[in-house]
ZAMARGU-4260 file (C-alpha; in steps of 0.2 Angstrom, whole numbers, plus 5000, padded with zeros to 4 digits):
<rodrens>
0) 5699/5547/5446 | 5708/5529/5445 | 5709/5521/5429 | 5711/5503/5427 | 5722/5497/5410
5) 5723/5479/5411 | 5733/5468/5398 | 5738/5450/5394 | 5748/5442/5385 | 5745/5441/5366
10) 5742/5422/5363 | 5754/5416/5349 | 5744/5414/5331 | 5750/5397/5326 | 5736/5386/5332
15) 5724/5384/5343 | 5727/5386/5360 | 5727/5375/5376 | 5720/5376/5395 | 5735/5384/5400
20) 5734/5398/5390 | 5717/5401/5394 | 5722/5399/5415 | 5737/5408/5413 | 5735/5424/5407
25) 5717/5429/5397 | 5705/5421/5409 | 5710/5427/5426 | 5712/5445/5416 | 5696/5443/5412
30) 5688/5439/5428 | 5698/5453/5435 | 5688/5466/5423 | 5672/5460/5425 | 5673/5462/5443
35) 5680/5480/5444 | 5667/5485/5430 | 5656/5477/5442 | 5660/5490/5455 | 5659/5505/5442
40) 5679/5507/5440 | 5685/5512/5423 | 5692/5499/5416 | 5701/5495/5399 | 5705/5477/5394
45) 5715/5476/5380 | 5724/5459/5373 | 5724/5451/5353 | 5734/5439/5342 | 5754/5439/5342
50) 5758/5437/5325 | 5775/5441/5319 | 5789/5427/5323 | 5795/5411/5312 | 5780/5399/5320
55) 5769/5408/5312 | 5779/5404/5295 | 5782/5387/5298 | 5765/5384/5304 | 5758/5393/5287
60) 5770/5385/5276 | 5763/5368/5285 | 5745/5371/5279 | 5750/5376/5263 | 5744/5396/5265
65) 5754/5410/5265 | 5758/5419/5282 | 5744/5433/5279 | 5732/5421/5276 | 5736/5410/5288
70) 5736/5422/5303 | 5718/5430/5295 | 5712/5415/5298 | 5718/5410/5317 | 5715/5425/5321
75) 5696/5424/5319 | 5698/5407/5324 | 5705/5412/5342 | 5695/5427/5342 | 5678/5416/5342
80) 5685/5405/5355 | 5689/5418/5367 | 5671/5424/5365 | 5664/5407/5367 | 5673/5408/5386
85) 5663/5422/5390 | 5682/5432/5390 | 5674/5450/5386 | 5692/5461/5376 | 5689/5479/5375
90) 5700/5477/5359 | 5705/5460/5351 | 5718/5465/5341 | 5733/5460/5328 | 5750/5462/5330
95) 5752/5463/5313 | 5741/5479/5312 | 5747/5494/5303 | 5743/5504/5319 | 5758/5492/5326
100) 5771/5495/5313 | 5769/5514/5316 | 5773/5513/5335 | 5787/5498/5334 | 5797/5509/5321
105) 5793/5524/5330 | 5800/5517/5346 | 5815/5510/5336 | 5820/5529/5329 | 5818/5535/5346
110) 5830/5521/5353 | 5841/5525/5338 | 5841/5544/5341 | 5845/5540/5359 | 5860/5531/5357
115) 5852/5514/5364 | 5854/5504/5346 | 5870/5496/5344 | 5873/5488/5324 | 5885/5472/5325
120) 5892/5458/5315 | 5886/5443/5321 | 5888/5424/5320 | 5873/5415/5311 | 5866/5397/5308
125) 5866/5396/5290 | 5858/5380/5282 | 5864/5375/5267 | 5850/5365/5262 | 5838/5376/5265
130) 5852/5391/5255 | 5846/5403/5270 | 5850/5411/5287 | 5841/5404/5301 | 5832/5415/5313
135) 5832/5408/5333 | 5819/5397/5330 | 5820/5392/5314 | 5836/5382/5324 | 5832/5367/5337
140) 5845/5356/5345 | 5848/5350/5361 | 5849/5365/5378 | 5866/5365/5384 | 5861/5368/5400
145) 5848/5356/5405 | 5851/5345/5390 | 5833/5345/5383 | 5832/5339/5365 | 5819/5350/5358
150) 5824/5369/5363 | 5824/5382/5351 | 5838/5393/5347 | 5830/5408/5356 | 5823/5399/5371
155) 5825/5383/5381 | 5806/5376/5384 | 5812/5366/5398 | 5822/5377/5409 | 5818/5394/5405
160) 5836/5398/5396 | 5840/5413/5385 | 5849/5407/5372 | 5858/5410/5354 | 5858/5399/5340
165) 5875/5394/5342 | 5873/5391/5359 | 5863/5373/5353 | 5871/5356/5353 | 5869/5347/5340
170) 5858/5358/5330 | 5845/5356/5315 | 5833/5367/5303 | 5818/5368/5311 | 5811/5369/5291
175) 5821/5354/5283 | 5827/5346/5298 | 5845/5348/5289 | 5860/5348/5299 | 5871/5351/5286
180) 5873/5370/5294 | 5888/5383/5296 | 5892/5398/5306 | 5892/5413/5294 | 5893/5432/5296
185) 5877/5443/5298 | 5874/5461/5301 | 5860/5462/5313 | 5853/5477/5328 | 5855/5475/5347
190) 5846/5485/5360 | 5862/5489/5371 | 5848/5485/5389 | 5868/5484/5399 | 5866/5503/5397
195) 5846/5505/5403 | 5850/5494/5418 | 5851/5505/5431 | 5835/5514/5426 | 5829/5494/5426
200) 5833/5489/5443 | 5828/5506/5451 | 5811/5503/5443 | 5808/5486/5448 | 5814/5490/5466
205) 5799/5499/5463 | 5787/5487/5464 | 5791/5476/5480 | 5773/5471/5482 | 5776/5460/5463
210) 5770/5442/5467 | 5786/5432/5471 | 5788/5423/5454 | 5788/5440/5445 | 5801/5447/5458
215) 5811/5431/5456 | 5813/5431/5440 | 5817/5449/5436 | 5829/5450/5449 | 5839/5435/5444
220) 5841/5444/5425 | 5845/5458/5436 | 5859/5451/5444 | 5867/5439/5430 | 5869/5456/5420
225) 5858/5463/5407 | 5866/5461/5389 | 5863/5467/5372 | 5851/5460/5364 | 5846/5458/5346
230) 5831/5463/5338 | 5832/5461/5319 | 5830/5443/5311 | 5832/5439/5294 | 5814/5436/5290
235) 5802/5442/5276 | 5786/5443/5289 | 5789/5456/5300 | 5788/5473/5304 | 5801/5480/5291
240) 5817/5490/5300 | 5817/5509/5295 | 5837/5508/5293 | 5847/5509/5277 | 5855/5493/5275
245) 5842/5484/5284 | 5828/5485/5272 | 5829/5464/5269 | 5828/5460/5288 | 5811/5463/5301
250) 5812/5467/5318 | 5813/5453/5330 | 5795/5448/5336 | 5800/5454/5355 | 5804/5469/5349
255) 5786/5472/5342 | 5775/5462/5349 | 5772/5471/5367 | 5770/5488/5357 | 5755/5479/5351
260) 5747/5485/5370 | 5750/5502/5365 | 5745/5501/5342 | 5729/5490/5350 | 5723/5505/5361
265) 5724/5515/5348 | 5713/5505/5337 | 5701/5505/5350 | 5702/5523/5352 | 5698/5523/5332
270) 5681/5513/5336 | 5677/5526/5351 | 5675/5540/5339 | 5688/5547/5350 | 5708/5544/5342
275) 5717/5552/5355 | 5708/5542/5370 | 5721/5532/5369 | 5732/5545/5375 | 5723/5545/5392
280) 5730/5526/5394 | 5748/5528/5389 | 5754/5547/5391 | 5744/5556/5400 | 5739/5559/5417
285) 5749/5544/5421 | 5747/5543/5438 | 5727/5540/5438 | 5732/5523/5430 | 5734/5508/5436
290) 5742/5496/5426 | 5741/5476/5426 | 5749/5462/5414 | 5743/5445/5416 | 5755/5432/5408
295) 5764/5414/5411 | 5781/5415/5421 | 5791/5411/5403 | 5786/5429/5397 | 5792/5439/5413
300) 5809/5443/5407 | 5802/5453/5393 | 5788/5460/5404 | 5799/5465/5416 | 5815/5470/5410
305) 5814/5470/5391 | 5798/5481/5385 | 5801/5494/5400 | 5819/5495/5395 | 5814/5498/5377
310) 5799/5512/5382 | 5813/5521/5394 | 5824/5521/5381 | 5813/5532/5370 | 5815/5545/5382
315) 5798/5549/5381 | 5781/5548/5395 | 5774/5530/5392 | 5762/5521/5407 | 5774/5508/5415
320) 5767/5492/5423 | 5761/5493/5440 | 5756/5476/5445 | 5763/5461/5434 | 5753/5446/5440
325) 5763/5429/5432 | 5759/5411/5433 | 5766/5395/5436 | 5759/5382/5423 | 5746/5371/5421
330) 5751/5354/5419 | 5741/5340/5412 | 5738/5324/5419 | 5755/5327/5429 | 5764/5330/5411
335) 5765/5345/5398 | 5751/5349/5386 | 5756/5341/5368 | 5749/5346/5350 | 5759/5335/5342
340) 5755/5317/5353 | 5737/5325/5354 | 5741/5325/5372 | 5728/5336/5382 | 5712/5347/5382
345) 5713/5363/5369 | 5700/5376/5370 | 5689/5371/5356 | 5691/5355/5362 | 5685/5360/5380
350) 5670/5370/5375 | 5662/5355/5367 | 5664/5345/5382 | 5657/5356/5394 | 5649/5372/5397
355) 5662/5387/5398 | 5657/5390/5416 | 5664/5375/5422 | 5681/5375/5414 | 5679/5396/5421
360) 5676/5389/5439 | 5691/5375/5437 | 5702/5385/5430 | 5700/5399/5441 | 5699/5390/5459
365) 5715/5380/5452 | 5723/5395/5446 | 5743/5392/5443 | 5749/5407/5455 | 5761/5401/5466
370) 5765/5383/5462 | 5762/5374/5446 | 5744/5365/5446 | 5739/5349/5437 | 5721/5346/5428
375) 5713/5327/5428 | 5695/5327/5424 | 5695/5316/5441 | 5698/5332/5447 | 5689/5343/5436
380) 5673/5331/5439 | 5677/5332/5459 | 5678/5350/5457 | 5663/5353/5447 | 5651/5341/5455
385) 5655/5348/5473 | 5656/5364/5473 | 5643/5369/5459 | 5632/5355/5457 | 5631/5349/5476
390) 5633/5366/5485 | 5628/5381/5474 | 5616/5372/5463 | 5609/5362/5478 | 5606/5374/5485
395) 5598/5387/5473 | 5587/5371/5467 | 5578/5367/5486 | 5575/5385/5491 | 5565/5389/5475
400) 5558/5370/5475 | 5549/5373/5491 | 5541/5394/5485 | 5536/5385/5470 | 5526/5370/5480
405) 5521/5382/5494 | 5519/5398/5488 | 5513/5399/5470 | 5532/5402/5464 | 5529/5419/5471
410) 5540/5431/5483 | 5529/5430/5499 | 5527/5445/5509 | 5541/5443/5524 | 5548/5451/5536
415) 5565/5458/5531 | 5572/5462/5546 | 5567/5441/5553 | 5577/5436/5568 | 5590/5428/5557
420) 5596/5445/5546 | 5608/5453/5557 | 5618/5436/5560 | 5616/5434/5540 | 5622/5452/5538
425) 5639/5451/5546 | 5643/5433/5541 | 5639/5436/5523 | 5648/5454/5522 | 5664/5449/5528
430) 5665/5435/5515 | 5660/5446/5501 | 5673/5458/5505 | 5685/5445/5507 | 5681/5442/5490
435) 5683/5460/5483 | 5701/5461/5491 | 5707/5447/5486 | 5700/5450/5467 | 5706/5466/5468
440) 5723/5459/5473 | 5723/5448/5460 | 5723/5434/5473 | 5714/5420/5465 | 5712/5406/5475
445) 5709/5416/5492 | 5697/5424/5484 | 5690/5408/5476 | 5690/5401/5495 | 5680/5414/5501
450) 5665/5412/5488 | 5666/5393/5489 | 5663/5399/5507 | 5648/5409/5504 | 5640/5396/5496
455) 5645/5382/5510 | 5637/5393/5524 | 5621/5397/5514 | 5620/5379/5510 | 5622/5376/5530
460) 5607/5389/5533 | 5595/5381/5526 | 5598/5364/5532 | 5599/5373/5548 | 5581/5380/5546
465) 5574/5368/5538 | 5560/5377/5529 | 5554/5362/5521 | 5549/5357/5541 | 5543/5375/5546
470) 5532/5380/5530 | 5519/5364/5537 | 5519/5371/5553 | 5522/5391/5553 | 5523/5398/5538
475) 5526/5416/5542 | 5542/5407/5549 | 5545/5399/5534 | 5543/5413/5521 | 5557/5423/5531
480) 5568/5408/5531 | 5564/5406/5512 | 5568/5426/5507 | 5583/5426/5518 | 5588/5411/5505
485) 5581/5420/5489 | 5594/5434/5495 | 5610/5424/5498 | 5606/5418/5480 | 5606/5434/5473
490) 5623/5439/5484 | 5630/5424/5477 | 5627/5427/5460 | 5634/5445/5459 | 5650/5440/5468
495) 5652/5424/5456 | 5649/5433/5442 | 5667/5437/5437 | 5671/5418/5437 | 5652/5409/5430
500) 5643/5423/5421 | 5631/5412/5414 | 5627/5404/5430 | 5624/5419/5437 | 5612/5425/5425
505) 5603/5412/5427 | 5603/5415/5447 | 5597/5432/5443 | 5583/5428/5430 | 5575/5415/5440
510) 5574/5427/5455 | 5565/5437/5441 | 5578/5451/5439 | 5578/5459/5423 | 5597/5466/5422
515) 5613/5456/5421 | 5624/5455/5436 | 5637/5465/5429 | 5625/5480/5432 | 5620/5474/5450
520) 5632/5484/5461 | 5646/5473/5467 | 5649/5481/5485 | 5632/5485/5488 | 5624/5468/5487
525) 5622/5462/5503 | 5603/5467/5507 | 5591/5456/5514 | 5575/5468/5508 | 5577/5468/5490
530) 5563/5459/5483 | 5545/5465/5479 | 5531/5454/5486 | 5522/5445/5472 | 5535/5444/5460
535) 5535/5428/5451 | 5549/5415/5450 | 5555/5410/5433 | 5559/5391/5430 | 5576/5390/5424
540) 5580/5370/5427 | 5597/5363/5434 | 5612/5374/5435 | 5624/5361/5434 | 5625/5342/5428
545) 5634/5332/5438 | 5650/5322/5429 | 5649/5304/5433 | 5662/5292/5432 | 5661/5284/5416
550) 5662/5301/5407 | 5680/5306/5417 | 5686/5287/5413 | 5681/5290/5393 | 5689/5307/5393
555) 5705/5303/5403 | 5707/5290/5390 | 5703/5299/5372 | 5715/5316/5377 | 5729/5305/5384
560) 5739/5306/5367 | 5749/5294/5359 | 5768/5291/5357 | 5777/5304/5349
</rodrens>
C-alpha cells in the first residue's frame, strides 16, 4: 500500500512572504495533495515556519521584539495566510520546536559517533563596532564572482554562489553597517560531506527521472567536489550544540532546519493519538513511500546533496527523497520581487486584491518549472478573464441559464445514453487522464493545458448544440443537450479542484451536490447518468469577475515600488 509524504520548503519567518514563495514550493505541493487525496491515496503533507538563522535576529531586533516573540507572532501570521490560500498542511509546524531540537542533536551525536564531524580553527569576520563574531549573514559585501553588491556571506542572491565570509569584497555588518571588521580565530564544526560523496553521487544517480533543474544543479556540486562544511555559528538563537566546548555557539540553520520534516511528523503524530505514526513515514517500511519535496532551485544544494548527506551519515534507516520537483523563479513585472522598494504583490497583499482562486489558477497555469516566469496583472487579468471568466464561467452561467428559463431550474428527465455521449465519453476521458498523469508527475503546466482543454471543448459543445435553439423546437433534444452540459460541469469541477477549490464547490453546489469535491472520486468522474430527475438547481451567481483595464493600470502602478 503506497504512501505518499509530501514536503516543502519551510518558508523563512522574517516576514511575510511573496508570490514566488507561494508558486514556488507550497502551492504547487498543495495542489499535488489535494489531488491524490482526491483519488483515495494516503497522503501526508507536512511544511511550517523556518525559524533559526540571523534574519530572524535582525528582523526581531528591527521591530523591537525579542527573537521568540517575534517568530510566535509570524508564525501565526503565515500560518493564517496559507489558510486563506486554501493550502490545506497536515502539520504547520515550527523549526524552533522542542520536538526539532531532539532530532537535530540526535542526528549531530550520530554524525559525531560516526566519525563524520570534523572540529576546526577557523577564520572569522569579527566587527569591532558591533564587539562580536559575525555569522554568514550577518556579513554583506559585494560577490566576487558576479560582483553583485548585496550577497550575504553564506550565499550570493544573484548567482547562486556558496560562499564564506571572507570570501566578500568589500564587506559590512549586516547589523551596524560597520566596516571597521577583522579576520579573527574561531573554533567552529564542519560536516566532513568530501567523505559521504560517493554514497552522494550513487544516490542521486539514482534518481535520473529528477526534473532537469534539480539534476543540473546536484550534479554540478557533484562534480566541483563536495567540501566540508560548517555547521555551528556563533549565535544565541539556535538549537544549542551538545559538545563540550561549544555550549556558546548553535547549530547552523541548515544543519537543523530540514530535520524540522522529520520533528514536524512527529508532532503530527502527537495530535493523531498515535506517537510512533510517525515512524511509518521516516523508518519503516520505507519502500511503501513515496517521497516529494517542492522547493525553489536556490535550495536544491541542500535538498539534494546536504540533508541526505547528513541522514546517511547517521548510519541509521531514514526515508530518502524520491521525487525533488525544483522551480525556476517568479519574476515580477520582468525584475525581482522587493520588500524594501515595496516592489511587487506579497501574499496578504494579493488575497485583498482578489479571490485566492485566481492567484491559485495563475500561479499554477504559470508555474516556474522549467524556465523562469514573470507576473503582470496585464497578464494575470488576460489569464483570469479568458480562461475562467470567458470559458469555464461562461460556460457554466449559459447552461444553467437556459434549465432555470425552461425547465423550472430542475434536472429534466433525459436520456443518458443521447446520441452525443459516446463522442463525449472518449473526448472527455482522455483529457482527464491527461490530467491525472501529468498531476501525478508533477507536471504543472501540461496538466494545466489539459483542463483549460476540458473546459474549451465543453465550451465548443454547447455552441455546437445550440440548446438555447433546440429547447423552442424539440425539447427532448434539448434536455439531453442540457444534461450532457450539467455533467461536463460536474467533470470539470472535480478535475479543477486541486488548482480552484472554491470554484469548484460552487460548481458542485449549484448542480445541488451535497459533498465537496474532494470526496467526488477523481478517476471515476466521467459519467454522463449521474444526476436524479427533479433535483433542483441552486443559484450560486457569477463565478468569476472579469478584471478590466482600469484596475490592471491602477495596480501596475501602486506595486511598482520606489527607488531604493
Amino acid at each position: 500500500m503506497i504512501r505518499y509524504l509530501i514536503t516543502s520548503a519551510l518558508p523563512y519567518i522574517n516576514g511575510i512572504k511573496h508570490l514566488g514563495n507561494i508558486a514556488g514550493s507550497l502551492l504547487p505541493a498543495d495542489v499535488y495533495a489535494k489531488h491524490l487525496r482526491q483519488q483515495g491515496e494516503e497522503v501526508l503533507y507536512i511544511c511550517g515556519t523556518d525559524e533559526h538563522g540571523t534574519p530572524a535576529e535582525l528582523a526581531a531586533k528591527a521591530n523591537n521584539q525579542s527573537v521568540e516573540e517575534y517568530c510566535e507572532t509570524m508564525y501565526q501570521t503565515q500560518k493564517s495566510i496559507y489558510e486563506a490560500f486554501a493550502i490545506e498542511f497536515d502539520f504547520f509546524g515550527r523549526s524552533s520546536s522542542k520536538a526539532n531540537h531532539v532530532v537535530t542533536q540526535s542526528v549531530f551525536k550520530d554524525l559525531y559517533a560516526n566519525g563524520y564531524i570534523q572540529t576546526c580553527e577557523i577564520q572569522q569576520v569579527y566587527s569591532k563596532t558591533d564587539a562580536r563574531f559575525l555569522p554568514d549573514r550577518y556579513v554583506e559585501g559585494t560577490c566576487p564572482h558576479c560582483q553583485y553588491e548585496k550577497a550575504r556571506g553564506d550565499q550570493c542572491e544573484a548567482c547562486g554562489r556558496l560562499l564564506d565570509t571572507t570570501d566578500l569584497l568589500s564587506p559590512r555588518s549586516a547589523i551596524s553597517g560597520s566596516t571597521d571588521l577583522e579576520v579573527r580565530q574561531s573554533m567552529h564544526l564542519f560536516l566532513d560531506l568530501a567523505a559521504l560523496s560517493d554514497r552522494v553521487s550513487q544516490w542521486v544517480d539514482q534518481h535520473p527521472d529528477w526534473p532537469a533543474t534539480t539534476k543540473g544543479i546536484a550534479k554540478k556540486w557533484l562534480q566541483e567536489g563536495l567540501h566540508a562544511r560548517c555547521i555551528s555559528r556563533d549565535l544565541k538563537w539556535g538549537i544549542k550544540i551538545p559538545k563540550e566546548n561549544f555550549d556558546d555557539k548553535v547549530f547552523y540553520v541548515w544543519f537543523d532546519a530540514p530535520n524540522g520534516y522529520i520533528s514536524m511528523t512527529q508532532e503530527w503524530a502527537e495530535t493523531q493519538g498515535e506517537p510512533d505514526a510517525w515512524q511509518r513515514w521516516w523508518q519503516s517500511n520505507l519502500d511503501e513511500v513515496i517521497y516529494t519535496q517542492f522547493m525553489a532551485k536556490d535550495n536544491v544544494p541542500f535538498h539534494a546533496i546536504f540533508w541526505p548527506a547528513m541522514l546517511m551519515g547517521t548510519g541509521k534507516n531514514w526515508k530518502l527523497v524520491d521525487q525533488l520537483k525544483a522551480f525556476n523563479w517568479l519574476t515580477y513585472e520582468g525584475g525581482k520581487f522587493s520588500t524594501s522598494q515595496q516592489r511587487g504583490v506579497f501574499s496578504d497583499q494579493a488575497l485583498k486584491l482578489f479571490p485566492a482562486d485566481y492567484w491559485r489558477y495563475f500561479l499554477t497555469a504559470a508555474a516556474p518549472e522549467s524556465s523562469d516566469s514573470d507576473f503582470t496583472f496585464a497578464g494575470f487579468a488576460n489569464l483570469v478573464n479568458k480562461d475562467l471568466a470567458d470559458v469555464l464561467g461562461n460556460f457554466v452561467n449559459r447552461a444553467t441559464a437556459i434549465i432555470k428559463k425552461h425547465f423550472d431550474n430542475k434536472i429534466p428527465t433525459y436520456n443518458a445514453n443521447n446520441r452525443d455521449v459516446d463522442e463525449l465519453k472518449l473526448a472527455v476521458s482522455q483529457l482527464v487522464e491527461t490530467i491525472d498523469v501529468e498531476f501525478r508527475a508533477c507536471r504543472f503546466r501540461p496538466a494545466m493545458q489539459a483542463m483549460r482543454e476540458l473546459w474549451c471543448w465543453s465550451n465548443e459543445y454547447i455552441a455546437r448544440e445550440e440548446p438555447w435553439k433546440v429547447v423552442k423546437t424539440d425539447k427532448v433534444r434539448a434536455a439531453d443537450i442540457l444534461m450532457n452540459c450539467l455533467h461536463l460541469m460536474r467533470i470539470s469541477a472535480i478535475t479543477a479542484a486541486s488548482v480552484i477549490p472554491e470554484a469548484a464547490q460552487k460548481i458542485l453546489t449549484g448542480l445541488g451536490e451535497q459533498c465537496a469535491p474532494s470526496d467526488s472520486p477523481f478517476r471515476d468522474c466521467v459519467v454522463f447518468n449521474y444526476f436524479p430527475v427533479g433535483r433542483e438547481l441552486v443559484s450560486q451567481g457569477n463565478l468569476f469577475q472579469k478584471i478590466d483595464e482600469e484596475q490592471v493600470a491602477v495596480l501596475t502602478a501602486e506595486y511598482a515600488g520606489q527607488p531604493s
